[in-house]
Backbone as JSON Lines, residues from 0, in Angstrom:
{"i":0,"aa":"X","n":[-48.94,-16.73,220.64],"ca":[-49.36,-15.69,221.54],"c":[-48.13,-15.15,222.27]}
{"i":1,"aa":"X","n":[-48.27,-13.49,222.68],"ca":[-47.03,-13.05,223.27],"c":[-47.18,-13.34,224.32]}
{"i":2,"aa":"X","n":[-46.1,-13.5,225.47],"ca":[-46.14,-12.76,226.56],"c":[-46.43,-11.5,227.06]}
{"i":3,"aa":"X","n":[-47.54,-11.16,228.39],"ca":[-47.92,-10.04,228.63],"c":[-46.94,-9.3,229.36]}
{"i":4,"aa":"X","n":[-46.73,-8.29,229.42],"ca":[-45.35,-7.22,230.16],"c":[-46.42,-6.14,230.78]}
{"i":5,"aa":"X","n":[-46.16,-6.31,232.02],"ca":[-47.21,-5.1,232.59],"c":[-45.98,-4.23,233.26]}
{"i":6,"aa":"X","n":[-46.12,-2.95,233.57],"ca":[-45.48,-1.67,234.22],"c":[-46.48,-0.9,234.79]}
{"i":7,"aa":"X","n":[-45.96,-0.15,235.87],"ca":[-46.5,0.61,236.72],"c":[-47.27,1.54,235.87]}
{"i":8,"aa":"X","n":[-48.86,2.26,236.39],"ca":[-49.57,2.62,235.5],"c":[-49.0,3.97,235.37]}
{"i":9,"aa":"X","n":[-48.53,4.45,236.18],"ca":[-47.46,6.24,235.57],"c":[-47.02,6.01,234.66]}
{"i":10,"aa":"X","n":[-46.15,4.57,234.09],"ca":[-45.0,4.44,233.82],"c":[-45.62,4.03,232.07]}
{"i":11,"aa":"X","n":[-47.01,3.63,232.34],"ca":[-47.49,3.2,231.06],"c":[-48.44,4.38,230.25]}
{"i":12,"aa":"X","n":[-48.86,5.01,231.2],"ca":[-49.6,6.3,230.44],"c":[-48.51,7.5,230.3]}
{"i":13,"aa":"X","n":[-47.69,7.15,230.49],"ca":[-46.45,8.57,230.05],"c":[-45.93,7.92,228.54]}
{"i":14,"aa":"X","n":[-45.64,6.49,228.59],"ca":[-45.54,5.89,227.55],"c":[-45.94,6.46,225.95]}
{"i":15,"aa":"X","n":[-47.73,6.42,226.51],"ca":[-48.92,6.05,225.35],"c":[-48.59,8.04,225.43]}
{"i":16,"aa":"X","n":[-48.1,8.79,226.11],"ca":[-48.62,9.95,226.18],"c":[-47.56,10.42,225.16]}
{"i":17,"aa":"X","n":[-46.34,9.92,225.16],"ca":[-45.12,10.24,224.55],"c":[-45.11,9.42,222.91]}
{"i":18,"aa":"X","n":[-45.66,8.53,222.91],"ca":[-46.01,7.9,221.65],"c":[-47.17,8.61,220.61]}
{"i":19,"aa":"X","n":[-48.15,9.06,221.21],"ca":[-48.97,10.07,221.03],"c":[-48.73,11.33,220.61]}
{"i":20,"aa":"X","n":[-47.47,12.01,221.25],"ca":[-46.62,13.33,220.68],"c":[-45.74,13.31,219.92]}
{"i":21,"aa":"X","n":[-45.13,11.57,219.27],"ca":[-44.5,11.6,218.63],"c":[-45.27,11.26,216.87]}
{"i":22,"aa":"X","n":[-47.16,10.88,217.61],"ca":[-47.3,10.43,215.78],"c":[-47.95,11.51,215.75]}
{"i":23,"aa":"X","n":[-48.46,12.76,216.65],"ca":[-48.48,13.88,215.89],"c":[-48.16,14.82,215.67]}
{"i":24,"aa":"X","n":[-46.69,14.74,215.98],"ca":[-45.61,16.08,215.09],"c":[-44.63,14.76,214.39]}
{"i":25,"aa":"X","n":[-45.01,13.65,213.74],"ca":[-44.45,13.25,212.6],"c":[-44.44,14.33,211.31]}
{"i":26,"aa":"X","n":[-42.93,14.5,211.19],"ca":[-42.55,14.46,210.11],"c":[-42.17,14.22,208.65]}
{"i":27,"aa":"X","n":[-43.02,13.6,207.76],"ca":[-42.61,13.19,206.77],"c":[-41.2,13.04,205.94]}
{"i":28,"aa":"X","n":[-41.03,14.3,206.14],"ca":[-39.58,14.75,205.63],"c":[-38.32,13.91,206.36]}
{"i":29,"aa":"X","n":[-38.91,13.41,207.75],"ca":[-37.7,13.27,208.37],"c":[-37.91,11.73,209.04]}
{"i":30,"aa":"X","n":[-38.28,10.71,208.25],"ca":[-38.78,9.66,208.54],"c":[-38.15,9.1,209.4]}
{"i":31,"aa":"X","n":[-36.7,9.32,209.88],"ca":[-35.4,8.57,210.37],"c":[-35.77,8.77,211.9]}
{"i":32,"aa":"X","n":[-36.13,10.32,211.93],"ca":[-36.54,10.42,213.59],"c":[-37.82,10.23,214.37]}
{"i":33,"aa":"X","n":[-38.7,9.5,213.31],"ca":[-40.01,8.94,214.03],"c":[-39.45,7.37,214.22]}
{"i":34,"aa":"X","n":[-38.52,6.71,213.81],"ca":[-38.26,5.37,213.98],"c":[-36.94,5.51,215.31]}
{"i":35,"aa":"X","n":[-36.16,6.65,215.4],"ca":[-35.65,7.05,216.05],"c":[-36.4,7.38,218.16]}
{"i":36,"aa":"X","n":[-37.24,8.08,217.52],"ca":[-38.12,8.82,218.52],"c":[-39.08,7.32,219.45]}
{"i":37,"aa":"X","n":[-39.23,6.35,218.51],"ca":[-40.27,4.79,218.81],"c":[-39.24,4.66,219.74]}
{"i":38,"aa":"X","n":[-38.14,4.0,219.36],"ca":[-36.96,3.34,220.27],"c":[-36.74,4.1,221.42]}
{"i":39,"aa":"X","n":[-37.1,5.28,222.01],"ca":[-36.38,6.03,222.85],"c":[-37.44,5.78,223.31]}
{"i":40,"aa":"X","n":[-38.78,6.08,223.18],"ca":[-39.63,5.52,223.9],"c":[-40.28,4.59,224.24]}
{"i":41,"aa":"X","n":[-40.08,2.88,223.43],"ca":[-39.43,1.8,224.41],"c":[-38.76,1.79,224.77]}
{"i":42,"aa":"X","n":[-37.5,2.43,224.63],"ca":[-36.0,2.11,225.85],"c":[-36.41,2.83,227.01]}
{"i":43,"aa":"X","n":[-36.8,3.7,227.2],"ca":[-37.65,4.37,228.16],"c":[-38.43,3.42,229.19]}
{"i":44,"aa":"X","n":[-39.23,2.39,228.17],"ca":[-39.91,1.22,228.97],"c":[-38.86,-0.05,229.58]}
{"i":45,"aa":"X","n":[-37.44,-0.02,228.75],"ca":[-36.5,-1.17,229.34],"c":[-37.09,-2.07,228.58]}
{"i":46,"aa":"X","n":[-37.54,-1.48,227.3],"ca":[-37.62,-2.79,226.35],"c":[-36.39,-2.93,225.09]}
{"i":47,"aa":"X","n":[-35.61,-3.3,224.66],"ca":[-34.4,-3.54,223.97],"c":[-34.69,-4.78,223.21]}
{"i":48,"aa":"X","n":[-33.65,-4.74,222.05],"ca":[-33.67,-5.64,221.02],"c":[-32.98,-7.21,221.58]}
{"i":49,"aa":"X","n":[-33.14,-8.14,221.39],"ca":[-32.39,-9.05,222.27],"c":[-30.48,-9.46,221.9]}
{"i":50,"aa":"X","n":[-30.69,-8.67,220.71],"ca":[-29.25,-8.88,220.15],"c":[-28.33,-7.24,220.46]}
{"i":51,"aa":"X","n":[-28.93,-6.72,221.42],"ca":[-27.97,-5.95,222.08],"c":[-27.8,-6.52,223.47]}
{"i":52,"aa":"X","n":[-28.17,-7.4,224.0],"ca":[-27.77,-8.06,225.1],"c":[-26.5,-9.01,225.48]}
{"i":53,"aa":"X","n":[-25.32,-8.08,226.73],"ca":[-24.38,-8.67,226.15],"c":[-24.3,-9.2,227.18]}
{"i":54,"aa":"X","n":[-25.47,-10.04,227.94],"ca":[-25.13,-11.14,229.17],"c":[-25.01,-10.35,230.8]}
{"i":55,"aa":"X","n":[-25.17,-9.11,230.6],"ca":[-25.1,-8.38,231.53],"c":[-26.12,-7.05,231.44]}
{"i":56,"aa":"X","n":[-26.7,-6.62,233.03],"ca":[-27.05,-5.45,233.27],"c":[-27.52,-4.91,234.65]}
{"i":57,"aa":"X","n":[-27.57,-3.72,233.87],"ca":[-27.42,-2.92,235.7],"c":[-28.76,-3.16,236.65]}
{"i":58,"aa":"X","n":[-29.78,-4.09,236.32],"ca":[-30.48,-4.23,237.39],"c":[-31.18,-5.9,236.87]}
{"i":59,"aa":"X","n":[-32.83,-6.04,236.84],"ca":[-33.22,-7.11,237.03],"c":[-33.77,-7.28,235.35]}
{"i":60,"aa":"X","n":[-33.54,-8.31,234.68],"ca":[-33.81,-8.45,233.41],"c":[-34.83,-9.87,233.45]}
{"i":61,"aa":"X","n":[-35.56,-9.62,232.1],"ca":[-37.06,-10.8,232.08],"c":[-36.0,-10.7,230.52]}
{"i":62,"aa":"X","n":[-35.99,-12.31,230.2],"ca":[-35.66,-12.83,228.85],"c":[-36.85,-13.28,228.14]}
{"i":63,"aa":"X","n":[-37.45,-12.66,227.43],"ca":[-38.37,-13.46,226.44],"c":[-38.57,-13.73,225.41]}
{"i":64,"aa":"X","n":[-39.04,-14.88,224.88],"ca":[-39.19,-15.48,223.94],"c":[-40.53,-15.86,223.26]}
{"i":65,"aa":"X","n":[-40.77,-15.47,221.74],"ca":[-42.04,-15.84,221.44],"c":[-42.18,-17.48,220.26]}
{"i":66,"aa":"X","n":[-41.1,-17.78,220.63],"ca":[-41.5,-18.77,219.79],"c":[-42.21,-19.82,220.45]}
């Protein structure tokens, strides 16, 4: 089971609202910028891959782990 991550509810319906505009002006043709377009809108949330973490950042960080 994951850990739950909650955010402020502005912060989560702009989210779903922006994820929403991105699966429907997907592009077929241009598959690179719907996988492109995902990431910007988790990084948006301050969610990141854990292997870009280089031990440092500019405010308060949650480390998690699902194993």
């Amino acid at each position: 089971m994951q850990a739950a991550a909650y955010f402020h509810s502005d912060t989560y319906h702009n989210a779903i609202d922006k994820l929403e505009t991105i699966a429907r002006t997907f592009d077929p043709e241009a598959p690179d910028m719907l996988r492109s377009a995902i990431i910007e809108a988790l990084g948006d949330l301050g969610i990141w891959p854990m292997g870009i973490f280089d031990g440092q950042d500019e405010g308060r960080i949650l480390i998690a782990s699902a194993r």
